[in-house]
N, C-alpha and C positions, 0 to 999 in steps of 0.2 A: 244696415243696422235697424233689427227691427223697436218697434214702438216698445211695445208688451215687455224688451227683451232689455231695453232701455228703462226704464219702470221700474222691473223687477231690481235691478240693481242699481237707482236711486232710492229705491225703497232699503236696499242692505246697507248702505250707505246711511242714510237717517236715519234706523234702528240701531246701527254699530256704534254712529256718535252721540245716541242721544243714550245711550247705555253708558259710556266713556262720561257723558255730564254729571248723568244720574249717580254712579257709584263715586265718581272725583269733587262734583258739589259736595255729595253730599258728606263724605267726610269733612271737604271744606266746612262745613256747615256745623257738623260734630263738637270740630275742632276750636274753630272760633266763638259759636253760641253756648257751650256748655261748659264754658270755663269758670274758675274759683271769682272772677272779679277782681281781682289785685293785676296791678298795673303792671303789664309787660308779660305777664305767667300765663303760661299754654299747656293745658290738660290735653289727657283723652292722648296720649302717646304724641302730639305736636305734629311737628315735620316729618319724623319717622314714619308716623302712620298717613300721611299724605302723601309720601314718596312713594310709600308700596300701595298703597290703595288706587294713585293714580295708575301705576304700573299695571296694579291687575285687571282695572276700570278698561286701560287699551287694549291687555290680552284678550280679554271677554269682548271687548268689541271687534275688536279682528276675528276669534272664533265665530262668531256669528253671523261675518258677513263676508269673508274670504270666500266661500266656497263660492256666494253668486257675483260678489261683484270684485275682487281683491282684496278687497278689506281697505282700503286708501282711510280714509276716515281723517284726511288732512289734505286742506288743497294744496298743500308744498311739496306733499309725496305725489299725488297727481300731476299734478304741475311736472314736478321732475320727471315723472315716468313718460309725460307726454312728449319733454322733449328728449328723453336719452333711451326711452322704452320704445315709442311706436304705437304710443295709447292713445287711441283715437281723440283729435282735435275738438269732435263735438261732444265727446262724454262731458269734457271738460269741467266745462260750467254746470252741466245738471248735476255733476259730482259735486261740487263746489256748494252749488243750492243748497242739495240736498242735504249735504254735512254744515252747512251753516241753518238750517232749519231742524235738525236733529239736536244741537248743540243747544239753539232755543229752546226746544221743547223739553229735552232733559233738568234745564236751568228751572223753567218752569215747575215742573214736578217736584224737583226738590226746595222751591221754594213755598208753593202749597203744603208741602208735608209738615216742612218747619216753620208757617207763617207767624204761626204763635211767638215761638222763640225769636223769628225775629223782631216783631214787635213789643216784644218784653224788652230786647238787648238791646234794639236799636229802633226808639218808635219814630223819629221822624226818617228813618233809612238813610240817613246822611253819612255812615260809615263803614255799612258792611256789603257795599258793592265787590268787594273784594273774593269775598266768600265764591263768586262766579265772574269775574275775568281776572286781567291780571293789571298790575299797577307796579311802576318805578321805584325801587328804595330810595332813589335819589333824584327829588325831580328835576332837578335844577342840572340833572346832565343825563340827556336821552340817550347820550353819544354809547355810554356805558351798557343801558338795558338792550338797545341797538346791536352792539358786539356781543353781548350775551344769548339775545334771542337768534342772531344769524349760526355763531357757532353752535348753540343747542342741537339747531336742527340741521345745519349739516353734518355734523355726528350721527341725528338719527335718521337720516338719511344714506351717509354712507354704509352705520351699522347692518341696516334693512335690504338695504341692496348684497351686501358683504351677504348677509345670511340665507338669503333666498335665491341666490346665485347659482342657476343652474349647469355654470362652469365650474366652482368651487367644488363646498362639500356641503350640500344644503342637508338641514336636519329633516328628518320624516316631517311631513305635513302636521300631525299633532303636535307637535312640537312647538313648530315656528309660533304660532301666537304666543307662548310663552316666552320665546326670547324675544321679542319684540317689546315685551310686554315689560322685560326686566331694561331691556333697552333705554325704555322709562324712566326707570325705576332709577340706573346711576347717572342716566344726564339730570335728574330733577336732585341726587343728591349733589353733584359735583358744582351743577350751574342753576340750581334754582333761585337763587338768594336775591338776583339783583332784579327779578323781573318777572319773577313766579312760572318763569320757563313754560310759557305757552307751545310752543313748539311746533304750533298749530294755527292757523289763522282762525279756521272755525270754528276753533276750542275757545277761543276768545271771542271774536266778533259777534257769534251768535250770541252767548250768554252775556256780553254788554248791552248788545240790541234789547236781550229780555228788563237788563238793571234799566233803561232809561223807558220800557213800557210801563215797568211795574212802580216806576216815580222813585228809582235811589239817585239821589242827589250828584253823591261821589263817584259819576259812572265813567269816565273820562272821554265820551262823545257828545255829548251839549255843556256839561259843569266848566267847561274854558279852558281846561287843561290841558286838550288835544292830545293825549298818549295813547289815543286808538290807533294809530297807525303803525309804533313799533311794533306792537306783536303781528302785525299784519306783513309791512316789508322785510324784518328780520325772517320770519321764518320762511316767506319766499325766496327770497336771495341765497338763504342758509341751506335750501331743499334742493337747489341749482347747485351753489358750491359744492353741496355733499356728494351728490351726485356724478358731478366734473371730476371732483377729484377720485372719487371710485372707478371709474370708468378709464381715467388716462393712467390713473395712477398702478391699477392691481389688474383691473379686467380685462385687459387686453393682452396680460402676461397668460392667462389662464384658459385665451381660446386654442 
């Protein structure tokens, strides 16, 4: 494994997720900071236009970085390819870095863009951590966002696999970022509600890391709350099961 060769695709790797923040904040961002102000009401298209913005946010990032590094752009899908693919054990972690330094940096950018608006909506930042990671409808039972984030991403883990399957009927390479991308699109509609469907460890962790640099209150890795960890164990566990079950379940019919 060369250096350079290594590099090159931790570099596709933090361009792919920090595009995925960029476009997925920032609708985040749309959506919550530019609304009417009446309690409970959500402009600017709501969920709707989160669900496909996130969707298209991962297709764009996969197109971009597929070609040099796979496009992983989630340490869950790494993680599983590692152990049901034969993806090298030391990519591992500079994948991992590099999509949770990419995830920051995108968080970043779109909070620069919007800082105004957030300090117009929220000047002491005690509320809209949320806008860049993800947070429990219910806190008082983890057990729930838990089951919700493990299943998320084993679905898009077995869908991913299911799609790029070069036993099955994989779609032309132009393609696949876009079913990937829709991939998104109906797990965040079906499963997003109880847990903002991270699905992703580094779609989260990074952009918490940035909420408790840039001093938001409500970030839930120092404010006492401790709910940084679900989206982290669910979607690893969830990118294993996905996986398990792809592989005993369909792939072995299809060699």
């Amino acid at each position: 494994m060369s250096t350079s060769r290594l590099l090159a695709e931790s570099a596709a790797e933090f361009f792919g997720t920090m595009i995925i923040l960029l476009l997925g904040g920032g609708v985040v961002a749309s959506v919550v900071l530019f609304g009417t102000g009446l309690p409970g009401e959500i402009v600017n298209g709501g969920t709707t236009n989160i669900n496909l913005a996130w969707g298209l946010a991962v297709m764009f990032g996969v197109l971009v970085s597929a070609k040099i590094s796979g496009g992983h752009l989630n340490p869950a899908v790494t993680l599983a390819l590692a152990v049901f693919r034969g993806f090298p054990w030391a990519k591992v972690l500079p994948y991992c870095l590099a999509q949770i330094a990419g995830a920051f940096t995108g968080s970043a950018l779109v909070f620069l863009n919007y800082r105004e608006a957030f300090l117009k909506f929220d000047p002491a930042l005690e509320k809209t951590a949320g806008v860049f990671a993800t947070f429990p409808t219910f806190p008082a039972a983890p057990l729930a966002g838990l089951i919700d984030q493990t299943l998320g991403t084993a679905l898009l883990v077995f869908l991913v696999l299911a799609v790029t399957d070069e036993h099955g009927n994989p779609p032309p390479a132009y393609l696949t970022p876009a079913l990937i991308g829709l991939i998104v699109v109906v797990i965040g509609m079906s499963f997003g509600a109880l847990h903002g469907y991270a699905i992703n460890p580094a779609r989260d962790f990074g952009p918490r890391l940035f909420t408790v640099v840039a001093g938001f209150r409500n970030n839930g890795l120092t404010d006492g709350s401790g709910i940084f960890w679900v989206p982290i164990a669910g979607p690893l566990a969830g990118g294993l099961l996905g996986a398990a079950a792809y592989d005993l379940g369909l792939r072995r019919f299809l060699r």
